[in-house]
OpenMM code with the backbone's topology and positions (N, CA, C; nanometers):
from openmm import Vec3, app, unit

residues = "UNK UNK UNK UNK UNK UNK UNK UNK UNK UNK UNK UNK UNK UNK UNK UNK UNK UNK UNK UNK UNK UNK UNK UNK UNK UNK UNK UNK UNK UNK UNK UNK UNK UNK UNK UNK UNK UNK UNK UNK UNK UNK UNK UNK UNK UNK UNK UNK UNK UNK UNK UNK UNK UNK UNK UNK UNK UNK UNK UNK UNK UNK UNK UNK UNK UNK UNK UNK UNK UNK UNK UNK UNK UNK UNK UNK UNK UNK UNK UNK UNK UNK UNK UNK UNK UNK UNK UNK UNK UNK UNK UNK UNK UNK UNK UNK UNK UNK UNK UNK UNK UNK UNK UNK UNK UNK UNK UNK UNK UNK UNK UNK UNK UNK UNK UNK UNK UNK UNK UNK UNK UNK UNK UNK UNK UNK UNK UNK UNK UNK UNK UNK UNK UNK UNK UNK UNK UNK UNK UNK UNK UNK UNK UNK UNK UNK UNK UNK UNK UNK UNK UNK UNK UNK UNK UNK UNK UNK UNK UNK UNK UNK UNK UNK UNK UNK UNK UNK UNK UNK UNK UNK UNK UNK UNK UNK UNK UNK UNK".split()
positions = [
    Vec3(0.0843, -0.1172, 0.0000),
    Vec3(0.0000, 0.0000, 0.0000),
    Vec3(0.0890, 0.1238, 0.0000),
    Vec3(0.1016, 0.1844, -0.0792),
    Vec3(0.1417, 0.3157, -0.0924),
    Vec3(0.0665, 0.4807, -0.1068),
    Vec3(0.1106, 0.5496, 0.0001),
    Vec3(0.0582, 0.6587, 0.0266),
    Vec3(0.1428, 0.7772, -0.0612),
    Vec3(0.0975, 0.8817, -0.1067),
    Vec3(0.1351, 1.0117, -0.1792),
    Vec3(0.1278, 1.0707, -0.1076),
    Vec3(0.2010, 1.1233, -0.0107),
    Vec3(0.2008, 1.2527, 0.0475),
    Vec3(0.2373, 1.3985, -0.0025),
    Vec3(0.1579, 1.4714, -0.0436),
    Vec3(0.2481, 1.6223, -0.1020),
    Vec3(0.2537, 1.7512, -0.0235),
    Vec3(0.2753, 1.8064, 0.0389),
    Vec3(0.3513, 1.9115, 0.0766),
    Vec3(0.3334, 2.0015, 0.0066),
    Vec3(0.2875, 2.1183, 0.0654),
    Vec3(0.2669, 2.2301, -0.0190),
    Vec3(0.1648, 2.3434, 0.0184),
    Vec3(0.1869, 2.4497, 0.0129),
    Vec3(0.0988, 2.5911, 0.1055),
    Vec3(-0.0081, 2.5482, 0.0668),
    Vec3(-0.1138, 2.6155, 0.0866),
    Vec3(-0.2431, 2.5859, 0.1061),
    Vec3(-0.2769, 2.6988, -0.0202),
    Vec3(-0.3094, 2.6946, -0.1161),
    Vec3(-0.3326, 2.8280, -0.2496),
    Vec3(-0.3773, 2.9537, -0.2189),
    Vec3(-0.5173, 2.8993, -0.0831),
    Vec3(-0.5980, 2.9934, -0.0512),
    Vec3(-0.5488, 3.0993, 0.0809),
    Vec3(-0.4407, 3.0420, 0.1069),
    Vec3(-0.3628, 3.1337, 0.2419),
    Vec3(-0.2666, 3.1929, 0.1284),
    Vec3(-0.2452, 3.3506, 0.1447),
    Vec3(-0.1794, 3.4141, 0.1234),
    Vec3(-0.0620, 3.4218, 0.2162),
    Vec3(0.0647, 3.3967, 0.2232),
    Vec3(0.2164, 3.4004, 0.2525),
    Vec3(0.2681, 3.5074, 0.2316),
    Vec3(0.3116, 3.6129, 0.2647),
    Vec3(0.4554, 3.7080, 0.2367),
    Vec3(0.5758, 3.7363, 0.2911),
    Vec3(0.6369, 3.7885, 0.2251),
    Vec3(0.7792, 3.7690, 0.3332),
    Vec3(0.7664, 3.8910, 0.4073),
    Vec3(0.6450, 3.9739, 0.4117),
    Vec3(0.6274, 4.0446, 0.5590),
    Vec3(0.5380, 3.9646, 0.6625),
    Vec3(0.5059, 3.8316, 0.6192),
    Vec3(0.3934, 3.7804, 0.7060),
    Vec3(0.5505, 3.6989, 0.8339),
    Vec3(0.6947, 3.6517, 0.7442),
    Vec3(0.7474, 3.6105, 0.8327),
    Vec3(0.8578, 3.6571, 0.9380),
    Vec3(0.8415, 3.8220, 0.8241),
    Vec3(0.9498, 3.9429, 0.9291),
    Vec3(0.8776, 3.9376, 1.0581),
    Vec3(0.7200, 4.0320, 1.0352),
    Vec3(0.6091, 4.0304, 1.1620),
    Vec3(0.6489, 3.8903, 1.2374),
    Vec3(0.6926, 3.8143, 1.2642),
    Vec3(0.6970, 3.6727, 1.2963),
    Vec3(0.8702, 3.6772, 1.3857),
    Vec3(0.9332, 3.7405, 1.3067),
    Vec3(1.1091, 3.7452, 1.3419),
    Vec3(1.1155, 3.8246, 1.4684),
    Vec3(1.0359, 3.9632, 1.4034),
    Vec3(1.0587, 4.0998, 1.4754),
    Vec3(0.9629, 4.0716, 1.6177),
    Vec3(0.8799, 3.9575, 1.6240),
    Vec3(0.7749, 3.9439, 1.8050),
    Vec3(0.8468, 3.8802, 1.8131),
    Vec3(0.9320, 3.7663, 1.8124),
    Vec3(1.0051, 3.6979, 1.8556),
    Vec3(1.1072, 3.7770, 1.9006),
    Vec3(1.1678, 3.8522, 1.8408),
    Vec3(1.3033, 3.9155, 1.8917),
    Vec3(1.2696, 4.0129, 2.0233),
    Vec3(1.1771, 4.0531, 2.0510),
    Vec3(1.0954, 4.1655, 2.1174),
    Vec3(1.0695, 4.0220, 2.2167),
    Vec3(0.9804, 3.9859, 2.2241),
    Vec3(0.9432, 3.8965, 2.3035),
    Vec3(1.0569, 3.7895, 2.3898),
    Vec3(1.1459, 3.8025, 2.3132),
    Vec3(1.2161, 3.7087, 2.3506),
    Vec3(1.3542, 3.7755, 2.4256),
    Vec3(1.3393, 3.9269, 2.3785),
    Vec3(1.4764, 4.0086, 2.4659),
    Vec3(1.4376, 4.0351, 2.6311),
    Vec3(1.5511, 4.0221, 2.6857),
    Vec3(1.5290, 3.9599, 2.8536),
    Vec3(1.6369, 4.1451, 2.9129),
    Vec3(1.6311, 4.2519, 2.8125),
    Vec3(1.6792, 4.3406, 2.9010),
    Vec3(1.5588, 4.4486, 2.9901),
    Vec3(1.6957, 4.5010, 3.0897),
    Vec3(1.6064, 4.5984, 3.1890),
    Vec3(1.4802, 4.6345, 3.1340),
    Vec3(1.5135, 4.7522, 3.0028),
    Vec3(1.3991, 4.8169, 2.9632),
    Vec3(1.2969, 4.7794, 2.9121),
    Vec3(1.3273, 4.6952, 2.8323),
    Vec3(1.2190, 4.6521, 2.7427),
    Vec3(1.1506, 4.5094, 2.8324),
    Vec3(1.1899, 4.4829, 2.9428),
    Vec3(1.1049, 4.4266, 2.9851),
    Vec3(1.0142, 4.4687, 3.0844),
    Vec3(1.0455, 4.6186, 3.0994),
    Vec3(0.9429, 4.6779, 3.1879),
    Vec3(0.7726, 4.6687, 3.1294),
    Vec3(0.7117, 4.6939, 3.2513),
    Vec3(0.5395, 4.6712, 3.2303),
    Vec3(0.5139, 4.7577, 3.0965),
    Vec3(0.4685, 4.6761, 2.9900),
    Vec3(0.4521, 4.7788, 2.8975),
    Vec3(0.4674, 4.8372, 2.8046),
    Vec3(0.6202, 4.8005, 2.8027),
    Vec3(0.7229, 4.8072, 2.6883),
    Vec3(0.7427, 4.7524, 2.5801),
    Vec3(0.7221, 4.6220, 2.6076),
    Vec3(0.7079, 4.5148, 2.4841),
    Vec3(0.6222, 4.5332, 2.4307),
    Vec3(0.5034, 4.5929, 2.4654),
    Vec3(0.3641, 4.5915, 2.3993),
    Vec3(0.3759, 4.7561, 2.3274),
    Vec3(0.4529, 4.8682, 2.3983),
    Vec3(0.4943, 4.9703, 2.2919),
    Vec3(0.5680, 4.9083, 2.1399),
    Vec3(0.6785, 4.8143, 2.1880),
    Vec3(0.8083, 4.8354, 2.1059),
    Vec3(0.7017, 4.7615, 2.0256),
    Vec3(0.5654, 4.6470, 2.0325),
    Vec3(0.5429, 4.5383, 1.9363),
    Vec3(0.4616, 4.6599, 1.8126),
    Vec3(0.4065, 4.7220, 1.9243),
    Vec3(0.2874, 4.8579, 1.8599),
    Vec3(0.3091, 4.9102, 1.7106),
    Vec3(0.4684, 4.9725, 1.7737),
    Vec3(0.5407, 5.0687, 1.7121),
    Vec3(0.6061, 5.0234, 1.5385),
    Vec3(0.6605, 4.8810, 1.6102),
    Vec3(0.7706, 4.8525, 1.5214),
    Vec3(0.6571, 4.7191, 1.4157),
    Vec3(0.5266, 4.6866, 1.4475),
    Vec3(0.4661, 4.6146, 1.3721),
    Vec3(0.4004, 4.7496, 1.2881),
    Vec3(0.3579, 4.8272, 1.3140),
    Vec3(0.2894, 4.9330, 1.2506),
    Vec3(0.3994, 4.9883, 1.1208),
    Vec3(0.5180, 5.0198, 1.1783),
    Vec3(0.5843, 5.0731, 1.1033),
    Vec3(0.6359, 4.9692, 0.9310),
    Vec3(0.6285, 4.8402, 1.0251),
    Vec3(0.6373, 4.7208, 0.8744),
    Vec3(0.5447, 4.7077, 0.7956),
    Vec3(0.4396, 4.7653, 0.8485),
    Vec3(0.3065, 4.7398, 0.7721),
    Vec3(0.3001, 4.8020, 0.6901),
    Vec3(0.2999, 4.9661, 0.7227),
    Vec3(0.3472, 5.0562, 0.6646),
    Vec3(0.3898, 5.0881, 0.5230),
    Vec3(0.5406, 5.0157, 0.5770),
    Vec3(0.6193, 4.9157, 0.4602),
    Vec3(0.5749, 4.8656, 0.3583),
    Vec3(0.5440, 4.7897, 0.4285),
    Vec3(0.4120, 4.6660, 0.3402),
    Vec3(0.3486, 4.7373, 0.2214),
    Vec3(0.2412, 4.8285, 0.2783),
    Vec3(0.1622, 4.8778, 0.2183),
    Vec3(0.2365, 4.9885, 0.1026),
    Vec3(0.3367, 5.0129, 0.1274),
    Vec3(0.3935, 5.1208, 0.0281),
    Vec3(0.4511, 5.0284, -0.0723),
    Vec3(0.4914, 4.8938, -0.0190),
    Vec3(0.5579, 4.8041, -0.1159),
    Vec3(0.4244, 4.7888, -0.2119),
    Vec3(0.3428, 4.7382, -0.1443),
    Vec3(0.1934, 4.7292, -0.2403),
    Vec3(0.1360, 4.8277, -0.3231),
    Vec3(0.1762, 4.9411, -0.2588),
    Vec3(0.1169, 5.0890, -0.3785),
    Vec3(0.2021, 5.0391, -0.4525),
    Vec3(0.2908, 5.0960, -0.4777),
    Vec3(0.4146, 5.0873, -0.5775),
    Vec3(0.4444, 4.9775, -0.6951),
    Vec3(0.4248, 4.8866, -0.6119),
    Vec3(0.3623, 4.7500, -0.7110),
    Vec3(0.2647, 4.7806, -0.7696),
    Vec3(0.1951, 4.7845, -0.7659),
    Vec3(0.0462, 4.8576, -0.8680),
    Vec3(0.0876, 4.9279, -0.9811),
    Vec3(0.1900, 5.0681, -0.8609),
    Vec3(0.2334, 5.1795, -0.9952),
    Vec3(0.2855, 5.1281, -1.0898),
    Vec3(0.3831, 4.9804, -1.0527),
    Vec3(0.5318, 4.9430, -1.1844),
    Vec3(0.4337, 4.8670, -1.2363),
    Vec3(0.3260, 4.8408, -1.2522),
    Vec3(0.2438, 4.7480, -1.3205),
    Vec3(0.1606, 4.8466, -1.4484),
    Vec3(0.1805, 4.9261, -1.3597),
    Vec3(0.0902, 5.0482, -1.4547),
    Vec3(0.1944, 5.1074, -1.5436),
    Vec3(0.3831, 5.0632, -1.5314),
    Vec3(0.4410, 5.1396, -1.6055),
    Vec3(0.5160, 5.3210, -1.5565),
    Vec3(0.4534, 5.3250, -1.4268),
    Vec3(0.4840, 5.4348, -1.3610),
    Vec3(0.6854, 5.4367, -1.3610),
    Vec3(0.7492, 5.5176, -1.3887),
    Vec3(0.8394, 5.5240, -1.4087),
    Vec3(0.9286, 5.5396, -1.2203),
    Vec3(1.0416, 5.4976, -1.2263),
    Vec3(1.0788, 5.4532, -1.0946),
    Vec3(0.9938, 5.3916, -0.9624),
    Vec3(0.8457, 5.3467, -0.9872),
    Vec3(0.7846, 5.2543, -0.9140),
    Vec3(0.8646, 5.1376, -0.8948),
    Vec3(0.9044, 5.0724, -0.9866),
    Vec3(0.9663, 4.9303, -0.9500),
    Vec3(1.1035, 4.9522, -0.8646),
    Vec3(1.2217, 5.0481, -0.8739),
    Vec3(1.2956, 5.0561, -0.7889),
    Vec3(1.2185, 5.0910, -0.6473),
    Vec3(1.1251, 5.1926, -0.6125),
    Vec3(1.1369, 5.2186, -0.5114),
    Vec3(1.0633, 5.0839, -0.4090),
    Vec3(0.9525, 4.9718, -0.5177),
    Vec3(0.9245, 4.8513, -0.4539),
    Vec3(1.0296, 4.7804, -0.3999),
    Vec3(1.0954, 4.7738, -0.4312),
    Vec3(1.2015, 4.6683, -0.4763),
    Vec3(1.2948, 4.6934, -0.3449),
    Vec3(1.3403, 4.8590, -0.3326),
    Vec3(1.3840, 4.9026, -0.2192),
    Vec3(1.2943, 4.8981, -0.1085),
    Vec3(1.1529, 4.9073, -0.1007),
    Vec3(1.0568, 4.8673, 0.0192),
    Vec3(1.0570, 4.6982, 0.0562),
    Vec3(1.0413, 4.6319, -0.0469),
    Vec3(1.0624, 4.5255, -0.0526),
    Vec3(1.1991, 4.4620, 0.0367),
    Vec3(1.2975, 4.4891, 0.0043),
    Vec3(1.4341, 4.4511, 0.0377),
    Vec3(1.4304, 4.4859, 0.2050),
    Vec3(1.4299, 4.6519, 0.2163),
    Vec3(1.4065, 4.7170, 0.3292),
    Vec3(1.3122, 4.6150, 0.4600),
    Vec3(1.2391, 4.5665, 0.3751),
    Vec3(1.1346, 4.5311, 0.4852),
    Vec3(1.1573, 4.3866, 0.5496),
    Vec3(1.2447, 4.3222, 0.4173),
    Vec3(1.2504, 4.1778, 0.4758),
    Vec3(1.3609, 4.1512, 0.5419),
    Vec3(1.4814, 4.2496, 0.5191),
    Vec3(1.6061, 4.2576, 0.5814),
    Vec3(1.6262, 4.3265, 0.7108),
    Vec3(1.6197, 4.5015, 0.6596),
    Vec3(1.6623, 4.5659, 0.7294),
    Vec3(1.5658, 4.5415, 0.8552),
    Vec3(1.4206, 4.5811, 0.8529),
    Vec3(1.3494, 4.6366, 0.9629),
    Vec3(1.3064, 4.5286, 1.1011),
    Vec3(1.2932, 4.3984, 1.0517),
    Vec3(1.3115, 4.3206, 1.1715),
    Vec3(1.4244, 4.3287, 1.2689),
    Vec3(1.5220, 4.3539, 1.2182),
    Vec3(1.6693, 4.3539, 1.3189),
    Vec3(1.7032, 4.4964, 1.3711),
    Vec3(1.6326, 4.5893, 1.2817),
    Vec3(1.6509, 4.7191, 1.2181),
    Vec3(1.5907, 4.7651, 1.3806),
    Vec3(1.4662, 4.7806, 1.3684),
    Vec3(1.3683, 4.7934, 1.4935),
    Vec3(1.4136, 4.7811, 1.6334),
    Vec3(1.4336, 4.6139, 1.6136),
    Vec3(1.4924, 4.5432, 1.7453),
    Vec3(1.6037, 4.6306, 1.7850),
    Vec3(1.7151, 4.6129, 1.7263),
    Vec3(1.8474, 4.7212, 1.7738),
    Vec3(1.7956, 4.8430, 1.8437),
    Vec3(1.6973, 4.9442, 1.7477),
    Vec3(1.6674, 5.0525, 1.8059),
    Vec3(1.5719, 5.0463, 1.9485),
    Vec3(1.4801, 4.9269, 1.9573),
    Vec3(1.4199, 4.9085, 2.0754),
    Vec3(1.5452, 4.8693, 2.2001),
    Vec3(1.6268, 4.8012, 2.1893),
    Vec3(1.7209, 4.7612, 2.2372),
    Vec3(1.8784, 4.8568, 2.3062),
    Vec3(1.8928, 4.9172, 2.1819),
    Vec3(1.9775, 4.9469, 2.1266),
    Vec3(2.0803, 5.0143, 2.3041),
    Vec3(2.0269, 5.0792, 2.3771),
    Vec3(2.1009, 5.1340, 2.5019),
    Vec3(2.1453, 5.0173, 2.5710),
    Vec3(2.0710, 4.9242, 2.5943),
    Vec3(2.1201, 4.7791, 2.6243),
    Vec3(2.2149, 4.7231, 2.5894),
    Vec3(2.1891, 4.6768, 2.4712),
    Vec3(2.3288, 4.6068, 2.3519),
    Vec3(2.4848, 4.7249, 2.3171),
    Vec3(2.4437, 4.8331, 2.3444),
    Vec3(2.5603, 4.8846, 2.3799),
    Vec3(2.5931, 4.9988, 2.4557),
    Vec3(2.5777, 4.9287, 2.6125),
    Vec3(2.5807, 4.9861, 2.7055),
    Vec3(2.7222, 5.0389, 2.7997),
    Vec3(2.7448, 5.1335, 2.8583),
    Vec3(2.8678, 5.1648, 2.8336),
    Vec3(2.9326, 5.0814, 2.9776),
    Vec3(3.0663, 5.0088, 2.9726),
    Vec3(3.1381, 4.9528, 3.0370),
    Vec3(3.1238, 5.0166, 3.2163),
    Vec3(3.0804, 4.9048, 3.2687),
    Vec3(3.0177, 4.9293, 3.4054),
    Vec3(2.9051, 5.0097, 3.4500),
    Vec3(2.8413, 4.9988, 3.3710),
    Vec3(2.7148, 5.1221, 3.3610),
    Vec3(2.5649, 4.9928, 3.3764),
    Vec3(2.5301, 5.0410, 3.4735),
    Vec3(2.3812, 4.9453, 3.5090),
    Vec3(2.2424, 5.0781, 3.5567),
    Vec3(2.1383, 4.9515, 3.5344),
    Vec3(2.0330, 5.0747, 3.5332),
    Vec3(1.9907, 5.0049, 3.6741),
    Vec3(1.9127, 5.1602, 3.7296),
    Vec3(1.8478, 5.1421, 3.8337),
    Vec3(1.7339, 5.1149, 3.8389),
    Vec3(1.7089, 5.0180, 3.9363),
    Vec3(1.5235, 4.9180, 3.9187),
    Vec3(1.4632, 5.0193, 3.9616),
    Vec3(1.5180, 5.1051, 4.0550),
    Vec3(1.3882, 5.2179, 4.1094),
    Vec3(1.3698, 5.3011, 3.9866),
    Vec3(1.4138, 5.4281, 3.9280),
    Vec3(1.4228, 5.4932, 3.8596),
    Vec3(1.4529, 5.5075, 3.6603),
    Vec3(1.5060, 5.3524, 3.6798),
    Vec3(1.5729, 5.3376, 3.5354),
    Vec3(1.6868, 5.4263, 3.4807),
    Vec3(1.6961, 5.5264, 3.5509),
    Vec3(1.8534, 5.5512, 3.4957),
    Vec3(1.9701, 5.4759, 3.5215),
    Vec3(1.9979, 5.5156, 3.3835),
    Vec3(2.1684, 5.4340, 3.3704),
    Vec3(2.2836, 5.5304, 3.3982),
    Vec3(2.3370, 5.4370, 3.5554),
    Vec3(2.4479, 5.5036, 3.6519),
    Vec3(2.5750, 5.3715, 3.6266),
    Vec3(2.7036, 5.4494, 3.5946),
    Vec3(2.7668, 5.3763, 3.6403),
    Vec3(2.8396, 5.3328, 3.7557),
    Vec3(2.8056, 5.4256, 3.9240),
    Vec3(2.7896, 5.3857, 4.0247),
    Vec3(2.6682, 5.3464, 4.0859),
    Vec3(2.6564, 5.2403, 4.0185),
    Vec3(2.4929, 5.2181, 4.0814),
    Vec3(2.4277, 5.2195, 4.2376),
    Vec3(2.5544, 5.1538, 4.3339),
    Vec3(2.4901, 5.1623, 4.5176),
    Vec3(2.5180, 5.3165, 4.4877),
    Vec3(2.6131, 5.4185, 4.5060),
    Vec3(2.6526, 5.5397, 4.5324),
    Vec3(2.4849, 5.6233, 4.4297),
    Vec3(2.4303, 5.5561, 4.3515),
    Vec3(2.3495, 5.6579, 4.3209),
    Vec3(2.1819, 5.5978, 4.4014),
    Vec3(2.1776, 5.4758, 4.4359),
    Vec3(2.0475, 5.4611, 4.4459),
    Vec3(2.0943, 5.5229, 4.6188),
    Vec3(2.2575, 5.5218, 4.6771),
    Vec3(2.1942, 5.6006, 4.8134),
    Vec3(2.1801, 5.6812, 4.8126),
    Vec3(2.2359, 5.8293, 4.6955),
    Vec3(2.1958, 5.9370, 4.6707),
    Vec3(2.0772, 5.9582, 4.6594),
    Vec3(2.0179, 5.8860, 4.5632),
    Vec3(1.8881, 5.9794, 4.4991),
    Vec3(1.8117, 5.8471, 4.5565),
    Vec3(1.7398, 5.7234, 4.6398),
    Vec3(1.6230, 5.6977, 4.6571),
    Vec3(1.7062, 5.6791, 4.8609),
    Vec3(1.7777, 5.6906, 4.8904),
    Vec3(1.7930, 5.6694, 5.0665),
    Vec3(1.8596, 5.5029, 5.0818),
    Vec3(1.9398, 5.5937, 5.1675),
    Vec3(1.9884, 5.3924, 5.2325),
    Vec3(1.8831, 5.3016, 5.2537),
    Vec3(1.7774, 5.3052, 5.3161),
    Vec3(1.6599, 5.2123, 5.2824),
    Vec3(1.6103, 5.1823, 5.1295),
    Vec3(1.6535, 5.2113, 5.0282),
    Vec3(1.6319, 5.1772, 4.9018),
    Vec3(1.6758, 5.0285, 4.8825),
    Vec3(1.8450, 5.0407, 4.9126),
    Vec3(1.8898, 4.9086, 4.9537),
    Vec3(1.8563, 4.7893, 4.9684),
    Vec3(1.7340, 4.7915, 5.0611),
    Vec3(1.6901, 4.6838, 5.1615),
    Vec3(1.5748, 4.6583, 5.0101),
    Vec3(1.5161, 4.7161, 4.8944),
    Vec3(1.4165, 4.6829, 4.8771),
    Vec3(1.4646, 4.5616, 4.7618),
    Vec3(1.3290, 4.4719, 4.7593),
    Vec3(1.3743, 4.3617, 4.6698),
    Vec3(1.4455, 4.3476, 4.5430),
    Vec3(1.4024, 4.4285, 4.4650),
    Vec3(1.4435, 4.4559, 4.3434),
    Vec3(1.5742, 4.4650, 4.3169),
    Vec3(1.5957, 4.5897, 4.4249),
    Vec3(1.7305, 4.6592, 4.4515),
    Vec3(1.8396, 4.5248, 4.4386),
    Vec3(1.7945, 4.4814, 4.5713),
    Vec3(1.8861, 4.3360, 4.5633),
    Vec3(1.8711, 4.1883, 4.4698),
    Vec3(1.7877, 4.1788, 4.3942),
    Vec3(1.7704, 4.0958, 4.3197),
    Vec3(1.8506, 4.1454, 4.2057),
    Vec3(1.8519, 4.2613, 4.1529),
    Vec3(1.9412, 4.3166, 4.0732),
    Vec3(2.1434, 4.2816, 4.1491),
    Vec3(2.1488, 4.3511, 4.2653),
    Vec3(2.2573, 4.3496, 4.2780),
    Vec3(2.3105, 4.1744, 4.3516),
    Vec3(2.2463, 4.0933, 4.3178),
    Vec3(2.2986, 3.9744, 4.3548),
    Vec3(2.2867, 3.9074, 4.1909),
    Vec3(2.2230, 3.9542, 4.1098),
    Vec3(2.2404, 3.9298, 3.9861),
    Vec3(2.3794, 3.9933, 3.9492),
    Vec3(2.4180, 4.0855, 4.0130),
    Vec3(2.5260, 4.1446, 3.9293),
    Vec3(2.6416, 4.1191, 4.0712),
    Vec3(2.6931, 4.0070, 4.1023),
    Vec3(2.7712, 4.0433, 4.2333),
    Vec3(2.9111, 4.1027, 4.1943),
    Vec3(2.9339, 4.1159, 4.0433),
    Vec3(3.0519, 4.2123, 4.0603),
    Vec3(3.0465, 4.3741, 4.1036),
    Vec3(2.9155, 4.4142, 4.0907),
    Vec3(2.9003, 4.5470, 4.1075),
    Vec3(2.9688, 4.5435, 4.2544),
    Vec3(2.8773, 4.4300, 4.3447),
    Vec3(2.9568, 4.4783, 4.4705),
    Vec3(3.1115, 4.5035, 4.5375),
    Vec3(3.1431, 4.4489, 4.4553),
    Vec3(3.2745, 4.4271, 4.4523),
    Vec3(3.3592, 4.5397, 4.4549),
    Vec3(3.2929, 4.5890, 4.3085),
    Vec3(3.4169, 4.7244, 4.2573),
    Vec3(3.3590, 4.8131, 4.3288),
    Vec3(3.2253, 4.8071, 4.3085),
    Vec3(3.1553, 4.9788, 4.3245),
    Vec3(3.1914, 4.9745, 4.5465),
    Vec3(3.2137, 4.8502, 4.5875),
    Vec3(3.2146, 4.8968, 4.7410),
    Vec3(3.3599, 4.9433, 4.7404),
    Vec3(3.4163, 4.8431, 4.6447),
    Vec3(3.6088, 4.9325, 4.6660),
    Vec3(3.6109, 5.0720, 4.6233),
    Vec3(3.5183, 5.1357, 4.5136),
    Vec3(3.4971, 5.2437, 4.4913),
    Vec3(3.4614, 5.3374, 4.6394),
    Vec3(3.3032, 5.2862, 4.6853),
    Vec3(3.2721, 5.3489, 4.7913),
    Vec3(3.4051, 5.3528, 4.8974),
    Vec3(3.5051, 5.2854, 4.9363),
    Vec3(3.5827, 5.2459, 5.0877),
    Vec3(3.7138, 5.3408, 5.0336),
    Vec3(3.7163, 5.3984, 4.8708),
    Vec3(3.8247, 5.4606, 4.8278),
    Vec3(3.7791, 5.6401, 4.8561),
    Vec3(3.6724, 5.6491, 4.8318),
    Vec3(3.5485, 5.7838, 4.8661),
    Vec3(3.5642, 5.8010, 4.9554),
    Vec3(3.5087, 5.7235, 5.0394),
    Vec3(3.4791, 5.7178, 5.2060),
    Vec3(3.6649, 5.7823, 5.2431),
    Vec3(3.7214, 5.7196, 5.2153),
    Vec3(3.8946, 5.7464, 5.2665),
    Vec3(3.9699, 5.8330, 5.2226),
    Vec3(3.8985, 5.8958, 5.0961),
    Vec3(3.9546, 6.0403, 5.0568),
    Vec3(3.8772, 6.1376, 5.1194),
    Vec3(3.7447, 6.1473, 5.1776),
    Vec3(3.6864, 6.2207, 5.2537),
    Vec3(3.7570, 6.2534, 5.4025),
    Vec3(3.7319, 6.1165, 5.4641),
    Vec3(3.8488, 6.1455, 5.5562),
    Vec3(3.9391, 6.2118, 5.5731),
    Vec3(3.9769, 6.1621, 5.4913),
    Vec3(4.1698, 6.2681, 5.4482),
    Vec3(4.1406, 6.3870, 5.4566),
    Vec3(4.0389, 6.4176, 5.3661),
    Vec3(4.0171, 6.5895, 5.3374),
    Vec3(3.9763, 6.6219, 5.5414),
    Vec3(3.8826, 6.5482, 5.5858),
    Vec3(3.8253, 6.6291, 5.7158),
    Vec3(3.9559, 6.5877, 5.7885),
    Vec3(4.0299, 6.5208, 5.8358),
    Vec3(4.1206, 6.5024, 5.8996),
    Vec3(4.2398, 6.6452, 5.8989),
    Vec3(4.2802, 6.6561, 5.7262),
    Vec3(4.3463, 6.7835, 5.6978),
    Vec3(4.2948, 6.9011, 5.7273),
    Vec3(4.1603, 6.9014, 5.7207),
    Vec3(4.0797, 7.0664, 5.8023),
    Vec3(4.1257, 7.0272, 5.9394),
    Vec3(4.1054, 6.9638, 5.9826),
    Vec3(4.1182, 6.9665, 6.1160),
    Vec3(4.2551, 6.9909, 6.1712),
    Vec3(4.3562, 6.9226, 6.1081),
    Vec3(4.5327, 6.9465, 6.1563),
    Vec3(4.5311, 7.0868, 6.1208),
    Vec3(4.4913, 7.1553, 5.9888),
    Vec3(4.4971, 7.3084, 5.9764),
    Vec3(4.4052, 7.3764, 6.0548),
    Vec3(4.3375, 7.3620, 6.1122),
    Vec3(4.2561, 7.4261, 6.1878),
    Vec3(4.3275, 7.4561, 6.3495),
    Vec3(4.3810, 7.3258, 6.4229),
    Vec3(4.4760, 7.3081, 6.5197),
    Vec3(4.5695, 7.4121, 6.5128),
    Vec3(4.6804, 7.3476, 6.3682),
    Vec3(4.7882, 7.4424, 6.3521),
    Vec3(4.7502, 7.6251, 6.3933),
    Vec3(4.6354, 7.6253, 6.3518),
    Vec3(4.6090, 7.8248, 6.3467),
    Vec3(4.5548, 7.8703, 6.4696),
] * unit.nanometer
topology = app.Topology()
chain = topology.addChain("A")
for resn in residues:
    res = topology.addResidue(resn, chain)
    for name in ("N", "CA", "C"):
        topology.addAtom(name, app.Element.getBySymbol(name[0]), res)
């Protein structure tokens, strides 16, 4: 008994190669695990933004196609460039720019869970600007036990601060004696 199996799209489903960018570009979004873009909210901007804008695409690729059909003179380059644009550039294109402070973020530079700015003394700024009780809050430390080198440098940083301060009040004080 032999079976024919054939393989093959379905005629009546329409396929495009923007149906599998839209497909690349939620995955890449969905699937990026940084600070920002995984805040409440974000993913569902960056999906908003950056699916709208392919569509966009899309649709200009589709005017234009019409026009080079009609003979419209430079219609077919500028498809061709929407075309290209859309299946290459803008899935990765997007992502980078949703991304992009993340993926190249500057050497020892972390963001803060309270505030989201990017400090590259991160304890020295969350005790500045949210209070030594900031510290204690979960986040705070779920971040900085994710990152246990921060503690490391940034406390040798703090114990190098802390000991040039000293110095300075110690020296008011011997000049102050002296006079």
């Amino acid at each position: 008994m032999k079976v024919d199996v054939t393989l093959a799209p379905d005629p009546n489903i329409a396929l495009y190669p923007s149906t599998f960018n839209l497909i690349t570009f939620t995955a890449l979004i969905l699937a990026t695990q940084s600070p920002r873009i995984s805040r409440k909210g974000a993913k569902i901007k960056a999906l908003a933004i950056g699916l709208t804008l392919m569509m966009l695409v899309e649709v200009i690729h589709g005017l234009f196609q019409v026009l080079a059909d009609f003979g419209v003179g430079h219609a077919l380059e500028v498809m061709y460039a929407a075309q290209i644009g859309n299946q290459y550039f803008l899935p990765f294109g997007l992502w980078l720019v949703f991304v992009y402070i993340d993926v190249f973020r500057r050497a020892g530079a972390h963001i803060c869970p309270i505030c989201g700015e990017e400090k590259v003394g991160i304890i020295e700024h969350i005790k500045t600007k949210h209070g030594e009780k900031a510290l204690k809050r979960e986040d705070v430390r779920t971040m900085l036990e994710a990152h246990k080198s921060i503690n490391v440098v940034e406390r040798l940083h703090l114990l190098v601060e802390t000991a040039n301060r000293l110095r300075k009040k110690l020296e008011l004080m011997l000049n102050r004696k002296k006079e």
